[in-house]
Structures are given as C-alpha cells and as structure tokens.
C-alpha positions as CSV (number, residue, x, y, z in Angstrom):
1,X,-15.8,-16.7,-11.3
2,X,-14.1,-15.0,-8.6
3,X,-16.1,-12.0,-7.0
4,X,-14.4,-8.9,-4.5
5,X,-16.0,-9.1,-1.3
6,X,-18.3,-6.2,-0.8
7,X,-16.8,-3.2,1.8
8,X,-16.7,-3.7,5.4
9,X,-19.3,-0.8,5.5
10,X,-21.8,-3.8,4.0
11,X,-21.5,-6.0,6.9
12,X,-21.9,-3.0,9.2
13,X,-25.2,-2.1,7.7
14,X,-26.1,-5.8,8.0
15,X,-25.5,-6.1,11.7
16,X,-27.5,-2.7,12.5
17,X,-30.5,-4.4,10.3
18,X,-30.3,-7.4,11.6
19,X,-30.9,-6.4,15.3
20,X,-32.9,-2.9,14.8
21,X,-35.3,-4.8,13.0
22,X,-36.0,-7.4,16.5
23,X,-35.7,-4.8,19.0
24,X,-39.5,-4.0,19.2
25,X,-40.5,-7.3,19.7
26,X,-37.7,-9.2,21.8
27,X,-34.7,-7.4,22.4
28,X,-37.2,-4.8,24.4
29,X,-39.3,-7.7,25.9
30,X,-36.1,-9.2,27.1
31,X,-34.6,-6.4,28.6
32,X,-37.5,-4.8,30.5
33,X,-39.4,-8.0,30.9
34,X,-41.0,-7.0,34.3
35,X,-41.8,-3.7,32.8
36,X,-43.2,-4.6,29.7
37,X,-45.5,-7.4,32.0
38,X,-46.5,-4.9,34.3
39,X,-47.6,-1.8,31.7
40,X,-49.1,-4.1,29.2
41,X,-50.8,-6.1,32.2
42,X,-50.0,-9.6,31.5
43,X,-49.0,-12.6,32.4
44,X,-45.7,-14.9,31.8
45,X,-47.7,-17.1,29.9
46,X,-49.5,-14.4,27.8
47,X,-46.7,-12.8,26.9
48,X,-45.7,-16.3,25.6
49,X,-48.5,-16.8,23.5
50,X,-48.0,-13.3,21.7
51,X,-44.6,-14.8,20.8
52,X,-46.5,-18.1,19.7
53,X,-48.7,-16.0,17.7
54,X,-45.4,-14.5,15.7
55,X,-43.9,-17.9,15.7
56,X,-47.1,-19.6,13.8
57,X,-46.8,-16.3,11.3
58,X,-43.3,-16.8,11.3
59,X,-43.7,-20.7,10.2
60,X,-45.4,-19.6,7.0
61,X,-42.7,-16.3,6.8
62,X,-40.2,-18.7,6.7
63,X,-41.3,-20.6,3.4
64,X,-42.9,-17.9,1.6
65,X,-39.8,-15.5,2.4
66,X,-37.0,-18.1,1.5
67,X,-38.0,-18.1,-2.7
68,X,-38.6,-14.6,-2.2
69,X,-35.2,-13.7,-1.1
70,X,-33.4,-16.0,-4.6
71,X,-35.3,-13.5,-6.8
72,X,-35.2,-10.1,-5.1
73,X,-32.3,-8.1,-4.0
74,X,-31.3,-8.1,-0.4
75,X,-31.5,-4.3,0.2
76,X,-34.9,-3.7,-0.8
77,X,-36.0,-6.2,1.1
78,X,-34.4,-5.4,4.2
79,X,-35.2,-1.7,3.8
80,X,-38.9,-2.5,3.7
81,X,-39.5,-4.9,6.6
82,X,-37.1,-2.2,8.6
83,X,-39.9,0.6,8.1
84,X,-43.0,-1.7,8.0
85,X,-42.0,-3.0,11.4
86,X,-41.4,0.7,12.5
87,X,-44.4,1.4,11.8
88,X,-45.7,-1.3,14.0
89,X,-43.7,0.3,17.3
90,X,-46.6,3.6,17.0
91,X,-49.6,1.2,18.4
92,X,-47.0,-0.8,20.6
93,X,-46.5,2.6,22.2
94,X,-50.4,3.0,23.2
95,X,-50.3,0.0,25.3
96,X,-53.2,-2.0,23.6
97,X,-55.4,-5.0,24.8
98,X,-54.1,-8.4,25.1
99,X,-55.8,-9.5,21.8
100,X,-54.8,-6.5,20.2
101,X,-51.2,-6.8,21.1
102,X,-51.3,-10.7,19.8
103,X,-52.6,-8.8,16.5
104,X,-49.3,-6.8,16.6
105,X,-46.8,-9.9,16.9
106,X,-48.6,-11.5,14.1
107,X,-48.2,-8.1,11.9
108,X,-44.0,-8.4,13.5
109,X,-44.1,-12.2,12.1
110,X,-44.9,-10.9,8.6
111,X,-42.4,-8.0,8.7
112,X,-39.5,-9.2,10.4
113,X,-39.2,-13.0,9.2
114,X,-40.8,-13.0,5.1
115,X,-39.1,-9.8,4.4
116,X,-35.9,-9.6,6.1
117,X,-34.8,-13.4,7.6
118,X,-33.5,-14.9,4.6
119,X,-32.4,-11.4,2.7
120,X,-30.1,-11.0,5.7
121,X,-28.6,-14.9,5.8
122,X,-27.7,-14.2,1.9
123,X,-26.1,-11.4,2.3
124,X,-24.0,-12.4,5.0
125,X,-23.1,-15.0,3.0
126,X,-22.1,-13.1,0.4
127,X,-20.0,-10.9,2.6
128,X,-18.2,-13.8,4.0
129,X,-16.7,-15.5,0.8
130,X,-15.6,-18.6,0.5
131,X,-13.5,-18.3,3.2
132,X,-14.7,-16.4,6.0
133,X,-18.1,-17.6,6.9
134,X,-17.6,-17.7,10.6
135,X,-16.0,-14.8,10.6
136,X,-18.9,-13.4,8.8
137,X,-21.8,-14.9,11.0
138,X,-19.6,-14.4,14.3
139,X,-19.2,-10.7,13.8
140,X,-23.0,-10.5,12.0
141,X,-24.4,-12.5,15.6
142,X,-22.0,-10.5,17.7
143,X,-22.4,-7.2,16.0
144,X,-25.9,-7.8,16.3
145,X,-25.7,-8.5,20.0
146,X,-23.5,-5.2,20.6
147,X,-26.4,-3.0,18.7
148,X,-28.8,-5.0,21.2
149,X,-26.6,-4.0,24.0
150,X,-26.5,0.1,22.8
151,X,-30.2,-0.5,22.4
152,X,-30.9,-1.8,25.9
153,X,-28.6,0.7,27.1
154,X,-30.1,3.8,25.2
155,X,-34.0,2.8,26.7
156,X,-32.9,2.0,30.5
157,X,-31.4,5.7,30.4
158,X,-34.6,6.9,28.7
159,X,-36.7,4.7,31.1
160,X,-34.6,6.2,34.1
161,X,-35.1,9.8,32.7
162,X,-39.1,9.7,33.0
163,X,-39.5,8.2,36.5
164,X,-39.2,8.9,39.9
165,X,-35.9,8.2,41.6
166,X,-37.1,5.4,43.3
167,X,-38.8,2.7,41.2
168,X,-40.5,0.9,43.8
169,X,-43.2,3.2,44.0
170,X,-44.1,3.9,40.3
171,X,-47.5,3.6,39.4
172,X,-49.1,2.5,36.2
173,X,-49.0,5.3,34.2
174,X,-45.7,6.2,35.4
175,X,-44.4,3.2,34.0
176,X,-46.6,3.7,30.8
177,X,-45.4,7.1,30.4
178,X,-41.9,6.4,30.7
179,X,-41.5,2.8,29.0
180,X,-43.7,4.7,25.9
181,X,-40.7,7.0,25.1
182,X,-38.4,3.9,25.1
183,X,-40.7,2.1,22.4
184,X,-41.0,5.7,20.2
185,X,-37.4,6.5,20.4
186,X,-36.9,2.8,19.0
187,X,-39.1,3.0,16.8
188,X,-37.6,6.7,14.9
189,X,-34.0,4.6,15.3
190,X,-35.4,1.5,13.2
191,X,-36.9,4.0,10.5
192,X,-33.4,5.5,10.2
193,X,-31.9,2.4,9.9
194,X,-34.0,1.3,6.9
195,X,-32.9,4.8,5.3
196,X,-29.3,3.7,5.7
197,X,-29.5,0.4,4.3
198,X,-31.8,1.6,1.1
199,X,-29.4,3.6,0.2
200,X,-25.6,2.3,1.0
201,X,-26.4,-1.5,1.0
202,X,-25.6,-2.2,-2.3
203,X,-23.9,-5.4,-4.3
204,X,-22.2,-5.1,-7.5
205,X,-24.4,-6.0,-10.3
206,X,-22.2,-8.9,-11.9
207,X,-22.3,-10.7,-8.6
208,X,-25.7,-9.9,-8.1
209,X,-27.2,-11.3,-11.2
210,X,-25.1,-14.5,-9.8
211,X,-27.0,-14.6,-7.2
212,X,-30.8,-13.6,-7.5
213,X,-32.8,-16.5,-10.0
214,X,-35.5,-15.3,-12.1
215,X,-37.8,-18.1,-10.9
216,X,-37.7,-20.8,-8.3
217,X,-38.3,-24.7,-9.8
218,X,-40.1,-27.6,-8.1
219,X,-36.7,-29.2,-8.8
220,X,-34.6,-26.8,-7.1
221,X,-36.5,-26.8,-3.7
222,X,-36.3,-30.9,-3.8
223,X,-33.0,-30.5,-4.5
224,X,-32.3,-28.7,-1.7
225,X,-34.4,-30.9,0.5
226,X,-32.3,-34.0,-0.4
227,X,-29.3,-32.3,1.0
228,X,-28.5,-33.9,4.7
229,X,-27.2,-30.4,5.9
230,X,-30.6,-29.2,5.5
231,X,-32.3,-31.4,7.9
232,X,-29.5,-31.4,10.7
233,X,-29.5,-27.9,10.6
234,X,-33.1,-28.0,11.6
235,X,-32.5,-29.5,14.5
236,X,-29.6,-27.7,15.3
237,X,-31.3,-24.7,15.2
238,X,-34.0,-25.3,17.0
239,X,-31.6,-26.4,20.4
240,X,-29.8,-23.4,20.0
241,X,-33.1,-21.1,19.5
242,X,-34.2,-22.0,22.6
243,X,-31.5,-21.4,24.3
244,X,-31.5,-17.8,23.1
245,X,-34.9,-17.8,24.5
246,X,-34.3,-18.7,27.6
247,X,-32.0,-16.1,28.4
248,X,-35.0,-13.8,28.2
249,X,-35.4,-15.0,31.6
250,X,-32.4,-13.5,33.3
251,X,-33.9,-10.1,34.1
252,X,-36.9,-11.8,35.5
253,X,-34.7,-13.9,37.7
254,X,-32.6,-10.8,38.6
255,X,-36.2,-9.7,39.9
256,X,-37.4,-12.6,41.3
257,X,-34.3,-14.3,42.8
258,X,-32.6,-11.8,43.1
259,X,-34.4,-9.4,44.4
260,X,-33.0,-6.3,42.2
261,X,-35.6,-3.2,41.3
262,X,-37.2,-2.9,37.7
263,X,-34.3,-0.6,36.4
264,X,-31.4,-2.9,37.8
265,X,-33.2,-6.1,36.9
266,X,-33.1,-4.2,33.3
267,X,-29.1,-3.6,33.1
268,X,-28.9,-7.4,33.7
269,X,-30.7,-7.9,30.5
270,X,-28.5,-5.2,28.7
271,X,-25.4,-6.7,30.0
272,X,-26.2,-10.0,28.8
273,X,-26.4,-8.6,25.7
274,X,-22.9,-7.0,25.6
275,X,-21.2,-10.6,26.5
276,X,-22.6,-11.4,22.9
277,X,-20.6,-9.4,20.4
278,X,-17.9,-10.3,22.8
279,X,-18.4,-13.9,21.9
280,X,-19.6,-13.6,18.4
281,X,-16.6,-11.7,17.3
282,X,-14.3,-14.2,18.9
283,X,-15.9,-17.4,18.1
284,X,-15.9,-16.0,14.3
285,X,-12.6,-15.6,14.0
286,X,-11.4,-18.6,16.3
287,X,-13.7,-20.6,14.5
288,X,-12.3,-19.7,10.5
289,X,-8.8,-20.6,11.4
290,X,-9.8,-24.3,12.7
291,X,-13.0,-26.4,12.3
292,X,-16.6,-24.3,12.6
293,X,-18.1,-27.3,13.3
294,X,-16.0,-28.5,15.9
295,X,-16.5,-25.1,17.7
296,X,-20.3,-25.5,17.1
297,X,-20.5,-28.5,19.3
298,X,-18.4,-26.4,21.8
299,X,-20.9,-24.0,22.3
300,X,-23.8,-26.6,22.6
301,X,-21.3,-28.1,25.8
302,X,-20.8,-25.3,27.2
303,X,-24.7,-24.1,27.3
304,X,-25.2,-27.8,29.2
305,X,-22.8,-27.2,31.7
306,X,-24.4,-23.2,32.1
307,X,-27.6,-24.4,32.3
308,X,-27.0,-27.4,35.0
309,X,-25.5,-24.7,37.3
310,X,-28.6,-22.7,37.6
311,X,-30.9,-25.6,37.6
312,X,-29.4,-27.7,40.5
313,X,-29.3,-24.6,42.4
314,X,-25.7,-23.8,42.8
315,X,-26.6,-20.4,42.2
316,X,-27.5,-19.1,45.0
317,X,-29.9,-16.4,45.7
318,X,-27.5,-14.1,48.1
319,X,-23.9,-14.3,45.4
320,X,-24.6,-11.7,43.0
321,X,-20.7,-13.1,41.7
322,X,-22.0,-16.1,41.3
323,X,-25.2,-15.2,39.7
324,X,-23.1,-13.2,36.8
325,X,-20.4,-15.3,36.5
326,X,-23.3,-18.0,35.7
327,X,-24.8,-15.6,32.9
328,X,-21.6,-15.9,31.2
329,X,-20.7,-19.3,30.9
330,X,-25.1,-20.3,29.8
331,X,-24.7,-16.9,27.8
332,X,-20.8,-18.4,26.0
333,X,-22.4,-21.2,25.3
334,X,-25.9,-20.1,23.6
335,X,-24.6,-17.1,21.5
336,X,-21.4,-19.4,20.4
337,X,-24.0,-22.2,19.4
338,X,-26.1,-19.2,17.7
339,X,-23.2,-17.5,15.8
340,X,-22.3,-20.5,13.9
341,X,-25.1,-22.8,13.0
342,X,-25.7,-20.5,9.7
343,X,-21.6,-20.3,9.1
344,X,-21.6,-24.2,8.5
345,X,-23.7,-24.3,5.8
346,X,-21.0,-23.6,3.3
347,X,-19.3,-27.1,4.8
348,X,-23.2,-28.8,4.7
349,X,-22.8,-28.2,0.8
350,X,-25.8,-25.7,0.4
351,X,-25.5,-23.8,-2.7
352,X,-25.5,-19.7,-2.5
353,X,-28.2,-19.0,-5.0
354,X,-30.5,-21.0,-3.2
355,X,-29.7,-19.7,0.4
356,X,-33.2,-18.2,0.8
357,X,-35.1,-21.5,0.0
358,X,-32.5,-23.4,2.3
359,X,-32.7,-21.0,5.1
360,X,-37.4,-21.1,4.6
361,X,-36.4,-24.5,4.9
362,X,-34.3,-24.8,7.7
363,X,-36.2,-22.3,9.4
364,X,-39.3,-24.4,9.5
365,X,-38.4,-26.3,12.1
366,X,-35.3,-24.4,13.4
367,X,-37.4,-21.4,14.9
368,X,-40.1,-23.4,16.3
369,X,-39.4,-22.0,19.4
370,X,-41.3,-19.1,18.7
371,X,-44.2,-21.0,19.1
372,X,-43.5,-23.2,22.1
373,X,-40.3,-21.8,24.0
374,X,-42.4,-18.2,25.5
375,X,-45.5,-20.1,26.8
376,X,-43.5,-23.5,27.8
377,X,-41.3,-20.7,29.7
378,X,-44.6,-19.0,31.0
379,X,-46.0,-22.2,32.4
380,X,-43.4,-23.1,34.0
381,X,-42.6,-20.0,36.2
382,X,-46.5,-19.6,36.7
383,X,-46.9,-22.7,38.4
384,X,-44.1,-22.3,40.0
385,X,-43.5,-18.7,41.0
386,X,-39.8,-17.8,42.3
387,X,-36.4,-20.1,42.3
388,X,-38.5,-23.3,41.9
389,X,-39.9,-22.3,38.4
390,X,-36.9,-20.3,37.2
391,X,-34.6,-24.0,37.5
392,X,-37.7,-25.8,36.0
393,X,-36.9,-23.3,32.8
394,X,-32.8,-24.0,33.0
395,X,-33.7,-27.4,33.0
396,X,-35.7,-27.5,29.9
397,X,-32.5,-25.2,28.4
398,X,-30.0,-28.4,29.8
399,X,-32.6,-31.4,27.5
400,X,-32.2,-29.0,24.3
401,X,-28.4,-28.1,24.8
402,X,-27.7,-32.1,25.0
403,X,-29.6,-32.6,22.0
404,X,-28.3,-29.9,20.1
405,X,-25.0,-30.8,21.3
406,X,-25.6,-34.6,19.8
407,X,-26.5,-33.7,16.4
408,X,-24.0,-31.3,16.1
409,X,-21.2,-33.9,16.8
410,X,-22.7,-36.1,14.2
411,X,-23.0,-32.8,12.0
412,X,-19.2,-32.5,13.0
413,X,-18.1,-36.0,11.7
414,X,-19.6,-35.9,8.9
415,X,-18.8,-32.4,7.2
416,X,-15.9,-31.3,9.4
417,X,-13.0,-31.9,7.1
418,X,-15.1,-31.4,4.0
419,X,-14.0,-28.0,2.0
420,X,-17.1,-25.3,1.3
421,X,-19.2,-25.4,-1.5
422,X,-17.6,-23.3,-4.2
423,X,-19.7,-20.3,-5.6
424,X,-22.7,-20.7,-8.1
C-alpha cells in the first residue's frame, strides 16, 4: 500500500528533537570543552569516563529501546526522553562532584538513547519514503547540526553576557556563574521542544498501525540478525562515531595549539557545527540522485585525508587559514560519513517495521565509542599535553576512517545497484 509522506513540518520537528535532546551532554561539552573542564574541575580523561559511563548505559539503551520503538509510537517517545533529559540539565547546572556528575551521564544514557534513538531513526524513515532516504537522513544529520550550531551560538552570547570583558582573568565562580545560565537556558529550550513534538508530531493512523507490531518474536530479531546489512553497518558506524567524537577536540586544540581565549576557542566549536547542515543537506540530496553508498565511502576518504593533515603536522600552529580550512575537509568527511550510514539501510534490505530492533542492534556495536572514544581521547592528550597529543588523537581518527572506509566499499559492491526494500 502506498502511504503520503507526512508534512515537511514532521521532519522539522524531528531535526529540532534530534539535537535538543544531545545538547546537554555533548553538543555543550564540545563547544565549551575548556569551560566545562575548568568549572566542573576535571580532567580530559574524566570527562571521558563520564561519556564511558553513558556509553555502557547506552549499550543496554540500545537493545532495550530498539523493540520498544516497533510497538510504541514515535512521538510519545520522543516527547518523554526530551523532558526527562531536561530535567537532568537542573543538577548539571549546580556543578556536582565527579561521581555525581558520572551519575548524571548514566541518567542521559537512559533518557537520550532507550527513549528517543531508535523512535527518531523510524521516523525519519518514515519521512523519507521509498525514495528519499538520503535526502531524509542528510537534512535530519544536517538539520540537526544547524540546531547544534544556533545552540552553540545562543550559549557563547549568554556565556559572553555574564563575564568580564576579558576572559583571561575569570575566576571560578565567574565561570560557574556564567556557564550555569548557558546549561538553564538549555535546558527551558529542550522542555519546549518536547511540548512541540507531543503535540504536532503526528503520523496518520493507517500508516501507523503499518508500522508499530503488537509484540516482538524471537524469530523476528533472528531474522534481522541474519541480514548482512546489519552487521556491516555495525562497523560502519562505529568508524564514523568516532570520528564525530573526535571533533570534540577542535575547541581544545584552538586552546592549546592555538592559543585562542575560552570564548574564541568556543566559536570554533560552534562553527564546526554550522559546516554540518551545510554538508548534510548537500550530501542528502547529492546522494538520492546517484548511489548513497558510493557517497558513503566518499566521506569515509575524505575523513582519512582530514585527519592525516593534522596528524603529520601540516597544520601549523601560527596559520589560523590553514587550521580552518583543515576543520572543513576532517569535518566533510565525518558528518558526510555520519549523514548516510542510516540512509543505506533501505539498500541493506532492512525492513521498516522492524527499524527499532535493527537500529538496538546495529547500535550495539556502532556506538561503542561512547565507551572508549572520550577516555582513549583523554589519555592521549594527558600524556601528551599540547600539539604532540592533539596528532596522537587525529591519528587514531586516520586507523578508524581507513577501516570504515574498507567496509563501506565492500558495503558498496555488494548493495549499491540493489533497489530499497519495499514497505511492510
């Protein structure tokens, strides 16, 4: 049966969830990295073990929130993790202990991954039809990116409102105080955003029914484990992941390297994030009207190339140029890699109504990196403080890019002329 795609209005509401509901515990982190390790008092590699500790949550997210998403409807779902992890920004605000603040990601692991991860894949895939699933994961990853961007944006201005006009000498608390009203004001905007999609994020009820199962069989999940998309997306994703990870990094090395201030070292991480909607949107529709697949492997090249730049040193300390015409071609290359690895599953031959026990699965493996990337990351700038440990990191982003790149080229050759799976 043939099904209208749901408004454009959907999608929007989509790629406002799908980045309101990370901004408390990454996109924040990654913008105002030396702030956030400054006020909470911690190290590189103890801010990568509170990622670790939302990655091992995550792991078990994953699986539990996969099923859950093939019975429930996507808009309650979403709606719920989008206040529950709201909720979570009020003690992120008071600064708490180390172990407290581990606490917190494992609470974020619960909230953002088994409520909201696989809800959100679905419905994109919904959205996107049988025709227009990179267009629909491009402009979701992109979108997602821009509200990332507005985000970052939005809390340097706050953060610059509440200090002194020069950084350099800001004390603790002044940081606290002013880096507090970043996290709040988040927080009310992720609340909102819940509101929104409770309300307006609606399917229509025949293609609903199509898509939700009253119950999940044994012999549904080993069917989907016997598909081969399933387990080369694993390790597709998990190349790609940590190559998003690793561009956490960039604001630290704009510190570092660099030597910018806390609130310029910030706008580096917000304008990395506005070269991603660039490159979401275009990849989407670029990628539609020839092989996704093909333009997956792309991205994975590209990332290589990125990455060897900065880790051989031909970035040099002094070419500010340089340095951000180096973010763009490692940033291409990740969020190209990262806006398409979902859009091929249509091509991999993964059924719609069991998206959300595909995507637990997948997932599994694919975000590992929650667990290892932040303190692999930490170790490796900690033992080796300044340019020395930042190209130990780009390094590690070069081995995963060639291995991501590998498998998908095999992922390529074996489902790039195939035609997608038609709707269950």
């Amino acid at each position: 049966m043939k099904y209208s795609r749901p408004p454009w209005y959907f999608l929007a509401l989509l790629i406002l969830a799908g980045e309101s509901v990370f901004i408390l515990p990454f996109v924040l982190a990654r913008v105002f990295r030396p702030t956030v390790l400054d006020t909470f008092e911690l190290t590189n590699v103890e801010l990568g073990l509170c990622f670790s500790v939302y990655g091992f949550v995550a792991l078990f997210a994953y699986l539990a929130g996969g099923p859950l998403a093939d019975r429930y409807p996507p808009r309650k779902l979403i709606a719920i993790a989008l206040w529950t992890t709201a909720l979570g920004g009020i003690l992120f605000a008071s600064f708490p202990s180390y172990e407290v603040l581990k606490i917190l990601y494992g609470y974020w692991g619960v909230t953002t991954i088994f409520l909201f991860w696989a809800p959100m894949i679905k419905a994109t895939r919904v959205w996107g039809g049988e025709a227009s699933q990179g267009k629909a994961f491009g402009f979701l990853d992109g979108g997602r990116g821009l509200v990332g961007a507005l985000f970052g944006s939005m809390g340097v201005y706050i953060f610059s409102f509440f200090i002194p006009a020069d950084d350099m000498l800001l004390t603790l608390e002044e940081s606290r105080n002013a880096f507090s009203n970043v996290i709040l004001y988040s927080s009310g905007t992720v609340a909102l955003v819940g509101v929104l999609v409770w309300f307006f994020l609606r399917i229509d009820q025949d293609r609903q029914k199509s898509i939700i199962l009253e119950r999940i069989t044994p012999t549904q999940i080993r069917e989907v484990m016997r598909l081969p998309a399933v387990w080369l997306l694993m390790v597709i994703i998990l190349c790609a992941y940590v190559g998003y990870k690793i561009t956490d990094v960039f604001s630290l090395y704009a510190r570092d390297v660099m030597n910018y201030t806390q609130v310029e070292s910030a706008g580096i991480g917000t304008f990395l994030l506005y070269i991603r909607p660039a490159v979401g949107v275009a990849i989407g529709v670029i990628a539609d009207r020839s092989r996704t697949t093909l333009w997956l492997l792309l991205g994975f090249v590209i990332a290589f190339l990125g990455a060897v730049l900065f880790a051989t040193g031909a970035v040099p300390g002094t070419s500010t140029f340089l340095f951000v015409l180096s973010i763009i071609v490692v940033a291409t290359g990740v969020y190209a890699a990262r806006s398409l690895y979902f859009a091929v599953m249509d091509l991999g031959k993964i059924p719609l109504a069991l998206t959300g026990t595909a995507v637990g699965l997948i997932s599994l493996v694919g975000f590992t990196p929650d667990i290892f990337a932040g303190p692999a990351m930490g170790y490796l700038l900690d033992r080796s403080p300044g340019v020395s440990g930042h190209r130990d990191v780009f390094w590690m982003l070069a081995v995963f890019s060639a291995l991501g790149g590998g498998v998908a080229f095999y992922y390529h050759r074996v489902f790039g002329k195939t035609l997608p799976q038609r709707r269950l």
